[in-house]
C-alpha positions in Angstrom: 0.0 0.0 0.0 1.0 3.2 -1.2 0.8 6.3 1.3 -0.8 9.7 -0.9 -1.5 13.3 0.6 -4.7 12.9 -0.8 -5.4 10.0 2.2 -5.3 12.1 4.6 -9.0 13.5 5.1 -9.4 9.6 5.5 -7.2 8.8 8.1 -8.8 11.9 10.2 -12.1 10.0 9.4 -10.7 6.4 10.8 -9.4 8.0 13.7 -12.0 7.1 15.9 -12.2 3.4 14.3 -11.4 0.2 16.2 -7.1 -0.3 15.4 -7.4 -4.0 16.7 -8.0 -6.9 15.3 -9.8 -9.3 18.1 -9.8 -12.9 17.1 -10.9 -16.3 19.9 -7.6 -18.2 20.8 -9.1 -21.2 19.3 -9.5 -19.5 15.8 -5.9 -17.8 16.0 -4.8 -21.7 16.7 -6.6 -23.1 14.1 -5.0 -25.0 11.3 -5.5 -23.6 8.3 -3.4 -21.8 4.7 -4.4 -18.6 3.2 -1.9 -16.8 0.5 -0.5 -13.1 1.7 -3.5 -11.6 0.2 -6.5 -13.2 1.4 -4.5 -12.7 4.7 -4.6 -9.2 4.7 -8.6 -9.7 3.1 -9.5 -11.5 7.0 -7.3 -8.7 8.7 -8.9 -5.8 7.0 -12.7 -7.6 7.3 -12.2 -8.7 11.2 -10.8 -5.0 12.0 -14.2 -3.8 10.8 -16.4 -5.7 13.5 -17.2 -4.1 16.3 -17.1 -6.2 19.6 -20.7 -5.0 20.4 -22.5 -6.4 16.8 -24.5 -9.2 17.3 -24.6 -10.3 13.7 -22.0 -10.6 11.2 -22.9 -7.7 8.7 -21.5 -7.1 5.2 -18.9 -4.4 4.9 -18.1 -2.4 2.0 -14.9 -2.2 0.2 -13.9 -0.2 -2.5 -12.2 -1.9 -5.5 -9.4 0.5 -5.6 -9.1 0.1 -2.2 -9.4 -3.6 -2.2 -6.4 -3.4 -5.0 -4.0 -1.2 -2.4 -5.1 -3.7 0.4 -4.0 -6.7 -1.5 -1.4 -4.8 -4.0 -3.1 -6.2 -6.9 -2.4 -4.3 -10.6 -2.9 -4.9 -13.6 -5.5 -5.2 -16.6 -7.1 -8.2 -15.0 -8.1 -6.5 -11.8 -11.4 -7.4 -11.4 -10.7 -11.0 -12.1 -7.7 -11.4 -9.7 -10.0 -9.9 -6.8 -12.6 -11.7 -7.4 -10.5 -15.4 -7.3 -9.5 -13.9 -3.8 -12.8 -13.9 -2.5 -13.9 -17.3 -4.5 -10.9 -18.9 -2.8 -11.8 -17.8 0.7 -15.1 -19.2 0.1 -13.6 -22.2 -1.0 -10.7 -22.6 1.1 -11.6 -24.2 5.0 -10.7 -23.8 8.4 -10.9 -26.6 10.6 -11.6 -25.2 14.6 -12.1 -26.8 17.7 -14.1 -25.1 20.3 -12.7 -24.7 23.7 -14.1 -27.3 26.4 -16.3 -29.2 23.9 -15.6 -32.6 21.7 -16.3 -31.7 18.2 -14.5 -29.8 15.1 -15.8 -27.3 13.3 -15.1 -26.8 9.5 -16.1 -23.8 7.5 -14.9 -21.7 4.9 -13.9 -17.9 5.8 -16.5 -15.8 3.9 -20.2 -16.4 3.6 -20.6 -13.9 0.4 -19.0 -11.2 -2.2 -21.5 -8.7 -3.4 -19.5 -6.8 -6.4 -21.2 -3.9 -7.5 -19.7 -3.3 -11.1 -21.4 0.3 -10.9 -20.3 1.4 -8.1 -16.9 -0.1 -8.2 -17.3 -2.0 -4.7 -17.4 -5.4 -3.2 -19.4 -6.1 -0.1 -18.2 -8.9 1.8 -19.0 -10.8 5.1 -17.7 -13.7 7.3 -19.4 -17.2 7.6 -21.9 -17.4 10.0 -20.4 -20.2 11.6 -17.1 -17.9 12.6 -19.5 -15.7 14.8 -18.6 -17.8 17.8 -14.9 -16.9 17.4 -15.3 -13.4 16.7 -18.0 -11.5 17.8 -19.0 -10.6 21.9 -16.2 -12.1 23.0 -15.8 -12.2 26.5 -12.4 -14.9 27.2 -10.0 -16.1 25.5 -9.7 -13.7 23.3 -6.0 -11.8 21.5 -6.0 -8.2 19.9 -3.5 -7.2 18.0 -2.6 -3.7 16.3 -3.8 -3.8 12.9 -0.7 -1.5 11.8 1.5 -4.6 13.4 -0.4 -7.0 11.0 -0.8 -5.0 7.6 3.2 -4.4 7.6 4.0 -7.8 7.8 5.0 -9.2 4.1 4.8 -13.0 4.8 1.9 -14.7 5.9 4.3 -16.9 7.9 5.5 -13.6 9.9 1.7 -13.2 10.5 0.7 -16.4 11.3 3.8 -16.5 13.8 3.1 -13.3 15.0 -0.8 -14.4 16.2 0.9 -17.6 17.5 3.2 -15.5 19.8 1.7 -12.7 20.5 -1.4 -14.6 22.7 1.1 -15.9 24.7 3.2 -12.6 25.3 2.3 -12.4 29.0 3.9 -15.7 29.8 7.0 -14.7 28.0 7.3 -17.9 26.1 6.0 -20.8 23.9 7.2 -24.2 22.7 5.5 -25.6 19.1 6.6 -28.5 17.4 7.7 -28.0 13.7 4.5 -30.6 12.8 2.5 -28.2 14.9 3.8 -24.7 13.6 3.9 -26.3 10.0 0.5 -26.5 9.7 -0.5 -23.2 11.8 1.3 -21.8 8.8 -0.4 -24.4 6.2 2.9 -25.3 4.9 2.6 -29.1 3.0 5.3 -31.8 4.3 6.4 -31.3 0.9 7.7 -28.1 1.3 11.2 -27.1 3.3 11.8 -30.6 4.2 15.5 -29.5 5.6 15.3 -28.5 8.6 17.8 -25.6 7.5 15.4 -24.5 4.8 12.7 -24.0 7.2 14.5 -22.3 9.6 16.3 -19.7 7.3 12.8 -19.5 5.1 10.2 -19.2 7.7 11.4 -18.5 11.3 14.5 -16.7 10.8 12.8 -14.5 8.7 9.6 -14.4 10.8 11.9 -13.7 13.9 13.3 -10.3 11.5 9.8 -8.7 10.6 8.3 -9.3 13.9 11.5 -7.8 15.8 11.6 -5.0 13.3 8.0 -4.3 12.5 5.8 -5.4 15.7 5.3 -4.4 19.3 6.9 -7.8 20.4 10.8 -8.8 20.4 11.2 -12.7 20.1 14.1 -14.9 20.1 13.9 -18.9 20.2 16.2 -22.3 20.4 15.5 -25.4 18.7 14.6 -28.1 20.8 16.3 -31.8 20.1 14.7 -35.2 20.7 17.4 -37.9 20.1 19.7 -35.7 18.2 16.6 -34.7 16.1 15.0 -31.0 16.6 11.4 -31.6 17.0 10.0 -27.8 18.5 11.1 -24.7 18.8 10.6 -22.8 21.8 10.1 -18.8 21.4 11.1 -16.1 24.2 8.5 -13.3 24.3 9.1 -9.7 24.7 7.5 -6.0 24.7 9.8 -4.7 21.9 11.3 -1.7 23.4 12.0 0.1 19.8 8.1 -0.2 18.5 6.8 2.3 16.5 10.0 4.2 17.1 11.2 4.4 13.5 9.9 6.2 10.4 8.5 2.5 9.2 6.6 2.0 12.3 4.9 6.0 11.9 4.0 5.0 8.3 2.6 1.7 10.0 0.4 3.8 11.9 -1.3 5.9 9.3 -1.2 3.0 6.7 -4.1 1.3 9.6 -6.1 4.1 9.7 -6.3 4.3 6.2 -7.1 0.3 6.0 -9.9 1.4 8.8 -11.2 4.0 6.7 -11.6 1.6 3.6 -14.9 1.9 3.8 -15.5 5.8 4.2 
C-alpha cells in the first residue's frame, strides 16, 4: 500500500475506528493456509467488526481500495479480486471449540457482493465464525492492525498471532509438525530443517523484531539428536513504533480502517 497526501481526510475519518484486530484463541490456533493476500482480506474484514455487533454484517470495500489492500495491478483486476474472495469461500478452516468434543469446519466468507457500478465489493464472514469473533468475553487476543498490515509473509503473521497470545507468559514451545500446519505449509515443502528455519522462522523472527510491538528470540529443541520444536522467548519490543516505518505503520491502519468511508 502506497501512502498519498490525498489520504489524509481519511485517516482523520478512521481516527475514531477500532485499530485492533480481536480474534478467539481457538480461531488464532486453528490449522488452516491462506496466501499473503486473502490474509490481509480477513485482517482488513475482522478489524471492521465491532465487539458489540450481534450479527455478522456485510462491509463495503472499495475496488481500488481492495487493490492497495492486496497490492493487486494490472488489466485483470477485477478478475484477480474476485479469485481472492472465491478462494476464501472455498478454502476451510478446521476449529475446535474450547471445552467441547467436536470440530468445526467452515470456509472464511459467507458472500462477495460486487457492484460493477459502483466499483465496490461487499463482503461478510461465515456465519459459523460468529462464535470466534463476535461478543467475546475470554479467550480472546488483539492485535494492532498496523503490526499486521506491515507484515510481508503470511508466515510472519501467522507467527506473530501464535506468539503474541502468549506474550504475558513470556514464552512458547510448538513442534515444527505443529507450527507447520498453523502456517499451512505441506510436508512437501522445506523438508530440511535448514530451509525452514532460514525461510520461515528466521525471517519471521526479523519482521516481527523490526515491525511489531513484540521482540522474540527462540532455540531449537532436540529429541534424540533430532530437533522436534522450537521454543520462542516473548518480549515487549522496546524500539516499537520508534522508526519512520513503524509511523507510516500507523497511518497506513487508519487508512485500512477507513476503507470503507
Amino acid at each position: 500500500m502506497i501512502l498519498k497526501s490525498s489520504k489524509k481526510k481519511r485517516i482523520e475519518q478512521s481516527s475514531e475506528k477500532n485499530e485492533l484486530v480481536v480474534q478467539h484463541n481457538n480461531l488464532m490456533e486453528a490449522r488452516y493456509r491462506l496466501s499473503l493476500q486473502e490474509k490481509r482480506l480477513v485482517i482488513w474484514l475482522t478489524s471492521q467488526i465491532q465487539q458489540t455487533d450481534d450479527d455478522f454484517k456485510e462491509h463495503v470495500l472499495s475496488i481500488k481500495e481492495f487493490a492497495e489492500l492486496t497490492d493487486v495491478r494490472g488489466d485483470r483486476l477485477y478478475s484477480e479480486l474476485q479469485a481472492i474472495t472465491r478462494r476464501l469461500m472455498q478454502r476451510i478452516i478446521s476449529i475446535y471449540p474450547i471445552g467441547e468434543d467436536r470440530l468445526i469446519q467452515v470456509a472464511w466468507l459467507g458472500a462477495a457482493d460486487y457492484k460493477f457500478d459502483k466499483g465496490t465489493v461487499s463482503i461478510s464472514f461465515h456465519p459459523h465464525l460468529q462464535p470466534f469473533i463476535l461478543n467475546l468475553k475470554s479467550h480472546f487476543t488483539a492485535l494492532n492492525l498496523s503490526d499486521l498490515i506491515g507484515l510481508q509473509s503470511v508466515y510472519s503473521i501467522r507467527i506473530f498471532e501464535l506468539l503474541k497470545q502468549y506474550e504475558s507468559i513470556g514464552k512458547r514451545e510448538i513442534s515444527l509438525k505443529d507450527l507447520r500446519e498453523y502456517c499451512g505449509i505441506s510436508s512437501d515443502k522445506y523438508k530440511k530443517f535448514n530451509d525452514f528455519k532460514k525461510r520461515i522462522v528466521e525471517s519471521a523472527k526479523k519482521e516481527i523484531n523490526e515491525k511489531t510491538d513484540i521482540s522474540i528470540s527462540y532455540e531449537e529443541v532436540k529429541n534424540s539428536r533430532k530437533i522436534t520444536s522450537i521454543k520462542f522467548s516473548i518480549k515487549s519490543n522496546p524500539k516499537y513504533k520508534q522508526t519512520e516505518f513503524g509511523k507510516s505503520q500507523q497511518e497506513k491502519a487508519s487508512i485500512c480502517n477507513g476503507l470503507h468511508l
